[in-house]
C-alpha positions as CSV (number, residue, x, y, z in Angstrom):
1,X,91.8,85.8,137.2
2,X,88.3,86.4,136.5
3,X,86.2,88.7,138.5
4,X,84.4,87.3,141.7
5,X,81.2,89.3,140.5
6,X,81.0,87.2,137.6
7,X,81.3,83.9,138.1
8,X,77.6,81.8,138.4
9,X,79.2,78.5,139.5
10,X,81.8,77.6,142.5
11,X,83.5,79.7,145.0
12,X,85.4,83.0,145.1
13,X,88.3,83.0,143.1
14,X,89.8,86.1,144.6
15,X,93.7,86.3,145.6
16,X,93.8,86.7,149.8
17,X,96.8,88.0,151.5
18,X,96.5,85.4,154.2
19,X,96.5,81.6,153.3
20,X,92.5,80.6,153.0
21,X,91.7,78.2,156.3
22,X,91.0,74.6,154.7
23,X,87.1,75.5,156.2
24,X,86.5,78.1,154.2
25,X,88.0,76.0,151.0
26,X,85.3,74.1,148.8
27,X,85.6,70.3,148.7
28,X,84.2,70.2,145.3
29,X,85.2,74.0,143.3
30,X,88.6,74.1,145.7
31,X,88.2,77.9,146.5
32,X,86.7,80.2,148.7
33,X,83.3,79.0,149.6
34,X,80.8,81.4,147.7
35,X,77.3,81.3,150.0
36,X,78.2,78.6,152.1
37,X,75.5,75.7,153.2
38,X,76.4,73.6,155.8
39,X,75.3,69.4,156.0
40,X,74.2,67.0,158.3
41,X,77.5,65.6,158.0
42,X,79.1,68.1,158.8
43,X,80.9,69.3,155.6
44,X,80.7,72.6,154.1
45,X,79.9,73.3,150.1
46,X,79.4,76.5,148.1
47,X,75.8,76.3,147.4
48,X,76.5,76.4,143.3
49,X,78.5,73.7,143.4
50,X,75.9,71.7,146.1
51,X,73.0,72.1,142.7
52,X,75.5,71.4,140.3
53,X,75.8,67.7,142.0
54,X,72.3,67.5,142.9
55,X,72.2,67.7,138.7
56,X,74.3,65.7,138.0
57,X,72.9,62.7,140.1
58,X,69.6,63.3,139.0
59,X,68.0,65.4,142.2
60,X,70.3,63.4,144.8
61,X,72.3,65.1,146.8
62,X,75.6,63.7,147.9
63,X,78.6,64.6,150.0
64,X,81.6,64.8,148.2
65,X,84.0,63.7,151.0
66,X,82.3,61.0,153.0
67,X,79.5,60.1,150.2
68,X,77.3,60.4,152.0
69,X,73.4,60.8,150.7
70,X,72.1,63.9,152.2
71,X,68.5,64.9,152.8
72,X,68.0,68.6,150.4
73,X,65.2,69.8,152.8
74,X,68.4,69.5,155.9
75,X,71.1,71.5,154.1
76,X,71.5,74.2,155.7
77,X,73.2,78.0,154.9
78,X,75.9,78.6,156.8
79,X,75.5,82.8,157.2
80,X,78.2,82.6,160.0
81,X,80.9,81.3,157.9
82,X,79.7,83.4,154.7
83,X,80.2,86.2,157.1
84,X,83.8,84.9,158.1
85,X,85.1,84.8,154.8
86,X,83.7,88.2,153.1
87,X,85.8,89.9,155.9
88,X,88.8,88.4,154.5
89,X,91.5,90.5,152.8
90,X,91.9,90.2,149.8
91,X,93.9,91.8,146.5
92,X,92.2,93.5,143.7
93,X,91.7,91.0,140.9
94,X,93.4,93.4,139.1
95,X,96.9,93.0,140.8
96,X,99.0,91.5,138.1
97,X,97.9,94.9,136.3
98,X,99.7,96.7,138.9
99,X,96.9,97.2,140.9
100,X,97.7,97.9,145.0
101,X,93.8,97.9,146.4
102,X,93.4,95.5,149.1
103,X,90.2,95.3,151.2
104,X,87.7,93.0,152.8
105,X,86.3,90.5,150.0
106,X,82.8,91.5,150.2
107,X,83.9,95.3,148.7
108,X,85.8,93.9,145.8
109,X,82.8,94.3,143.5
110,X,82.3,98.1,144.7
111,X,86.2,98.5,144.4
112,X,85.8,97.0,140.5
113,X,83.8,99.1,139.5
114,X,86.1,101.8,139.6
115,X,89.4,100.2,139.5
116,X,91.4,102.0,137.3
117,X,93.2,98.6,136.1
118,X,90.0,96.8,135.1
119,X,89.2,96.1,131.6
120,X,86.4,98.0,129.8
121,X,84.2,98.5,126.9
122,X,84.3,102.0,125.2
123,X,81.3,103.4,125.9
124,X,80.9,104.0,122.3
125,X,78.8,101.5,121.3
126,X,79.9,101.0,117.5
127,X,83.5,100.7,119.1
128,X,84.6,97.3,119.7
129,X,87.7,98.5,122.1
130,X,88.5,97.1,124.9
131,X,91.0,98.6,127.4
132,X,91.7,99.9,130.9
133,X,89.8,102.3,132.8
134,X,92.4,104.7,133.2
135,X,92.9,104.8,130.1
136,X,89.1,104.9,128.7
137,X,89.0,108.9,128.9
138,X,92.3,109.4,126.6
139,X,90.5,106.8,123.9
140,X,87.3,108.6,123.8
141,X,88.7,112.0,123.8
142,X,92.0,111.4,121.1
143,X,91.5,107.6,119.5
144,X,88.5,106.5,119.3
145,X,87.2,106.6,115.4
146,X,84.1,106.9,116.7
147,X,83.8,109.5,119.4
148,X,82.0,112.7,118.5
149,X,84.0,116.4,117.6
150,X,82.7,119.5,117.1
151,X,82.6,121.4,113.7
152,X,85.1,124.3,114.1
153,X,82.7,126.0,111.8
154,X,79.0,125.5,113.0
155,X,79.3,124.1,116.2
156,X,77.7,120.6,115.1
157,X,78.7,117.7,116.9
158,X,80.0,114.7,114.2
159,X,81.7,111.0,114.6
160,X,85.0,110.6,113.7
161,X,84.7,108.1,111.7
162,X,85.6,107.1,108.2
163,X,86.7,110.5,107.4
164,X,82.8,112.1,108.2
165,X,84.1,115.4,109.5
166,X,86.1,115.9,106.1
167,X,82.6,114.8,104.6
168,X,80.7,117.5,106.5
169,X,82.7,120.0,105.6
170,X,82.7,119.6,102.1
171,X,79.0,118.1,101.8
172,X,76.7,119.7,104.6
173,X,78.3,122.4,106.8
174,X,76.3,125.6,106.6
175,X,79.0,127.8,107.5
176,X,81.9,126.6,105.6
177,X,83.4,128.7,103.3
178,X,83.3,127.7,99.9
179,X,83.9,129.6,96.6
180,X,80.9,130.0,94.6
181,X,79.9,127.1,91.7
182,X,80.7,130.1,89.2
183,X,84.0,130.5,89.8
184,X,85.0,128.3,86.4
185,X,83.1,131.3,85.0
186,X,84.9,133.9,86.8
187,X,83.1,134.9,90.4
188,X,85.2,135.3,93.3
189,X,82.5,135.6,95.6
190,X,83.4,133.2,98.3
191,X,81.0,132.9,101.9
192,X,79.2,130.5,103.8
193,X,77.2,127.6,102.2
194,X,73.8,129.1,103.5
195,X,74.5,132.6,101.8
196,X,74.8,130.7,98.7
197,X,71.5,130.5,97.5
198,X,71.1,134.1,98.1
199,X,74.4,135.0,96.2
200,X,73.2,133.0,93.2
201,X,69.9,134.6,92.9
202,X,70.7,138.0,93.4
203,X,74.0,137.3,91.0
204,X,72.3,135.7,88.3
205,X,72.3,138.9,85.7
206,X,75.9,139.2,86.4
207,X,76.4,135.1,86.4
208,X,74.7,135.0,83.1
209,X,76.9,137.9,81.6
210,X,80.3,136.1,82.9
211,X,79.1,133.1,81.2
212,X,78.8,134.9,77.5
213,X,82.3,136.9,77.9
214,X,83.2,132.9,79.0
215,X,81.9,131.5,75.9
216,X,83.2,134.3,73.8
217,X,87.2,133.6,74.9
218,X,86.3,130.1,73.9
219,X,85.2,130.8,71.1
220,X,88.0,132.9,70.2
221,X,90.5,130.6,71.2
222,X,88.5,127.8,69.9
223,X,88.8,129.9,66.1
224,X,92.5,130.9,66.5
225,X,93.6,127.3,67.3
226,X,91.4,126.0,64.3
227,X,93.5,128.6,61.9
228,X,96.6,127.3,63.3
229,X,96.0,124.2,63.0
230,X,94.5,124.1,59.4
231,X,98.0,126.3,58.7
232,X,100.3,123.5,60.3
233,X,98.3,120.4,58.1
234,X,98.9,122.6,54.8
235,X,102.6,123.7,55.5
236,X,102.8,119.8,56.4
237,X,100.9,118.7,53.4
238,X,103.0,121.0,50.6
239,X,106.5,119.2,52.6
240,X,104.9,116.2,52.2
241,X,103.9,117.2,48.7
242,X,107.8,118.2,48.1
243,X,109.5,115.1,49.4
244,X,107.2,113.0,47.3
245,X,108.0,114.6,44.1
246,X,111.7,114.9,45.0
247,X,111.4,111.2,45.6
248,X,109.8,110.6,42.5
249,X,111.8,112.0,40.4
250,X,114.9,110.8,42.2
251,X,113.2,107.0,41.3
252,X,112.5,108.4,37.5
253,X,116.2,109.3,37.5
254,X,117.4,106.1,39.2
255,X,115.3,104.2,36.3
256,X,116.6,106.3,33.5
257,X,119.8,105.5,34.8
258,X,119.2,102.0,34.7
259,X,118.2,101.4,32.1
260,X,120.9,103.2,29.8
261,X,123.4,101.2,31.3
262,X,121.5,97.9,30.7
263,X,121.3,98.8,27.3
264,X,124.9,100.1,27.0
265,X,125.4,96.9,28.2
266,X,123.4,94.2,26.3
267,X,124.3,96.4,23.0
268,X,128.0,95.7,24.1
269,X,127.5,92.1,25.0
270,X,126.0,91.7,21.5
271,X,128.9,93.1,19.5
272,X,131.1,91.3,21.8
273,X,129.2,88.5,20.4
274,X,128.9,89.3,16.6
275,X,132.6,89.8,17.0
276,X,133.0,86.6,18.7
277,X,130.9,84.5,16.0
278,X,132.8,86.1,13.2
279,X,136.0,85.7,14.4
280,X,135.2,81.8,15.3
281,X,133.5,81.8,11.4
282,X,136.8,83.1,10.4
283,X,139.1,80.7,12.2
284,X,136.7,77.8,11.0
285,X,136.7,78.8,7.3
286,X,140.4,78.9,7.2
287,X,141.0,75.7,9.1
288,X,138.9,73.9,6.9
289,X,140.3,75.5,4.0
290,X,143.7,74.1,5.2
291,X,142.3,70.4,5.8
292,X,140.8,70.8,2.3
293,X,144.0,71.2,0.6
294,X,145.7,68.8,2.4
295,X,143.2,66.3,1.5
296,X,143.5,67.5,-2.1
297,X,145.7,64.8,-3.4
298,X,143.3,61.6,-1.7
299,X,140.1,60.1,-3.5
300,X,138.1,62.5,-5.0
301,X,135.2,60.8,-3.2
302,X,136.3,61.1,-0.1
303,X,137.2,64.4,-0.6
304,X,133.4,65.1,-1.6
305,X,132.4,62.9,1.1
306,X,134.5,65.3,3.8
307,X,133.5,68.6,1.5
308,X,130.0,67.7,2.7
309,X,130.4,66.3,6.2
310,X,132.5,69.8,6.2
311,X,129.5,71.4,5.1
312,X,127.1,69.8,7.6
313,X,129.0,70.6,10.3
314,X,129.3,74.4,9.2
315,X,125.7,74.7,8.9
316,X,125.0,73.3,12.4
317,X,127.6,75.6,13.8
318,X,126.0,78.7,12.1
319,X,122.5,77.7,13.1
320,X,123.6,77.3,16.9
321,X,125.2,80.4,16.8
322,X,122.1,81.8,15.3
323,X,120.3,80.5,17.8
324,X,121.9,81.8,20.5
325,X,121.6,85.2,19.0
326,X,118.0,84.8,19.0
327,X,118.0,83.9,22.5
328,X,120.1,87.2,23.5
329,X,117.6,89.4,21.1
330,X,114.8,87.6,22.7
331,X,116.3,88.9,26.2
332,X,117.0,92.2,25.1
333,X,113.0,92.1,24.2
334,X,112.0,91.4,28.1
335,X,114.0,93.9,29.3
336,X,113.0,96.4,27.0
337,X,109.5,95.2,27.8
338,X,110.2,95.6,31.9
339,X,111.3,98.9,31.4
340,X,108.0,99.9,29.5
341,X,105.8,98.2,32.5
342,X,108.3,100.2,35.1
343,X,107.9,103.5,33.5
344,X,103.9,103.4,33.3
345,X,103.6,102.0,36.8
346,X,105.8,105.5,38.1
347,X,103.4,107.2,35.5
348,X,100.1,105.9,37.4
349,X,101.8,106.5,40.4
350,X,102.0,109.9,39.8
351,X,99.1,110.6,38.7
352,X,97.4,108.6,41.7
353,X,99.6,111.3,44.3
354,X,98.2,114.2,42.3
355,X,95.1,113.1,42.7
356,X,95.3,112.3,46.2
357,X,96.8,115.7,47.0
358,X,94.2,117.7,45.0
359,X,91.2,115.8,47.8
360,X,93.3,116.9,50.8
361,X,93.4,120.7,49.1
362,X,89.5,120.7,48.7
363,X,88.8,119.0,51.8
């Protein structure tokens, strides 16, 4: 329900004990006539609402009811019936709010503007809040992030807003108690901000002194920590220095290894193979020896003719299996040759980590 006080256009809109008589309703609004003018017709209007059709038909004034064209200059108020109807009784506008004034309509407004159930603005005027009246005091005093408290330290009013009392404390309070900007150094003085400019100038022999002895236990600690450290990189250096060689020579024994049994093993393939070819030489020179004499008795040229085809065929069996023996001496040759290539790459190896080592001693 919005407040009678208010409203520009129509009648009161106010909530009356007593059914409103249908003279005191507006024909046109349908409440409580608001300054009343009476026409020749006989017909009541609330004057608002008597311009708002004069406006609307373009400066001609007519009756709602009986449409009838009325003369502006013979409209007349109606102070009697104003009267009338401002003595009505009426509840506070506020009543659904649990408001229980009721008085004479013409004292609402007086009554409003100190109804404990009407809505206000804080008085605050960066605060947007909106809220009771009865309630205003307990927001300005305990909620309101702008209402102003008082600096337990100097007395200063501040707004309570956005943490600004936390801010004037730290930042701007003359009597706040604050150690003093030497204390990294060692002063314990602590007093009020505005004896600090005092303190610092009549301190400054004794400021300057704590800041040697300061820089002297840094330095100190700065030198002992440098010794450790440069005693932690060599102990890790000579372990590093140790497993490297241990690996090394762990690799040079690995290869040594190696390589005995690869040559243990070709040299044994070989007389495996020598032993092979002679044995198969063997076993051919007796079986032709056999097929010789049992061809002894047939044609002396075809036993020439097989004597040589026997031939041929021996000589292409020896020079297969001396080829293949030049293959496995050829192999034997690589691997030698790998061995050589594997031991001088360990050897450069070796020489490149004593190298490297001696530049992390000297540096």
């Amino acid at each position: 329900m919005e407040s009678s006080d208010l409203e520009k256009y129509g009648g009161y809109n106010a909530q009356f004990l007593h059914e409103l008589l249908d003279d005191y309703e507006c024909p046109v609004c349908s409440m409580a006539l608001r300054e009343p003018v009476l026409t020749l017709c006989g017909h009541r209007l609330c004057f608002s609402c008597s311009e708002e059709i004069k406006k609307r038909n373009y400066g001609v004034l007519v009756c709602p009811l009986d449409k009838t064209i009325l003369n502006s200059e013979k409209v007349f108020p109606d102070k009697f019936t104003e009267r009338a109807i401002l003595q009505l009784k009426v509840k506070c506008d506020n009543f659904l709010k649990s408001c229980q004034w009721t008085g004479e309509l013409k004292t609402i407004n007086n009554h409003l503007t100190s109804c404990e159930y009407q809505e206000v603005k804080c008085l605050n005027e960066q605060c947007t809040a909106t809220l009771l009246r009865k309630e205003l005091s307990d927001h300005m005093e305990k909620h309101c992030i702008y209402r102003l408290v008082t600096c337990r330290y100097c007395k200063q009013k501040i707004i309570c807003s956005e943490n600004q009392m936390s801010s004037h404390i730290t930042d701007s309070c003359a009597n706040t108690i604050i150690p003093c900007q030497y204390l990294n150094i060692g002063c314990k003085f602590k007093g009020m901000r505005k004896e600090h400019e005092i303190h610092a100038n009549s301190s400054m022999q004794n400021h300057l002194s704590m800041a040697i002895s300061k820089l002297d236990a840094i330095e100190n600690k700065l030198t002992l920590t440098m010794d450790t450290l440069e005693n932690k990189i060599v102990s890790k250096l000579n372990a590093l220095e140790n497993k490297i060689t241990s690996k090394m020579e762990s690799l040079e024994n690995k290869v040594a290894s190696e390589s005995i049994a690869l040559e243990n093993k070709i040299t044994s393939k070989m007389e495996s193979l020598e032993t092979k070819v002679a044995s198969d030489s063997i076993a051919l020179e007796k079986k032709i020896t056999l097929k010789v004499e049992s061809f002894e008795n047939r044609n002396a040229s075809e036993v020439v003719s097989l004597k040589n085809k026997i031939t041929f065929t021996v000589d292409e069996l020896k020079n297969e299996l001396i080829s293949k023996v030049d293959a496995q001496n050829h192999e034997i040759m690589l691997h030698e040759r790998n061995l050589e290539v594997i031991k001088a790459f360990l050897a450069v190896e070796m020489e490149l980590s004593k190298i490297s080592h001696e530049r992390r001693r000297s540096t």
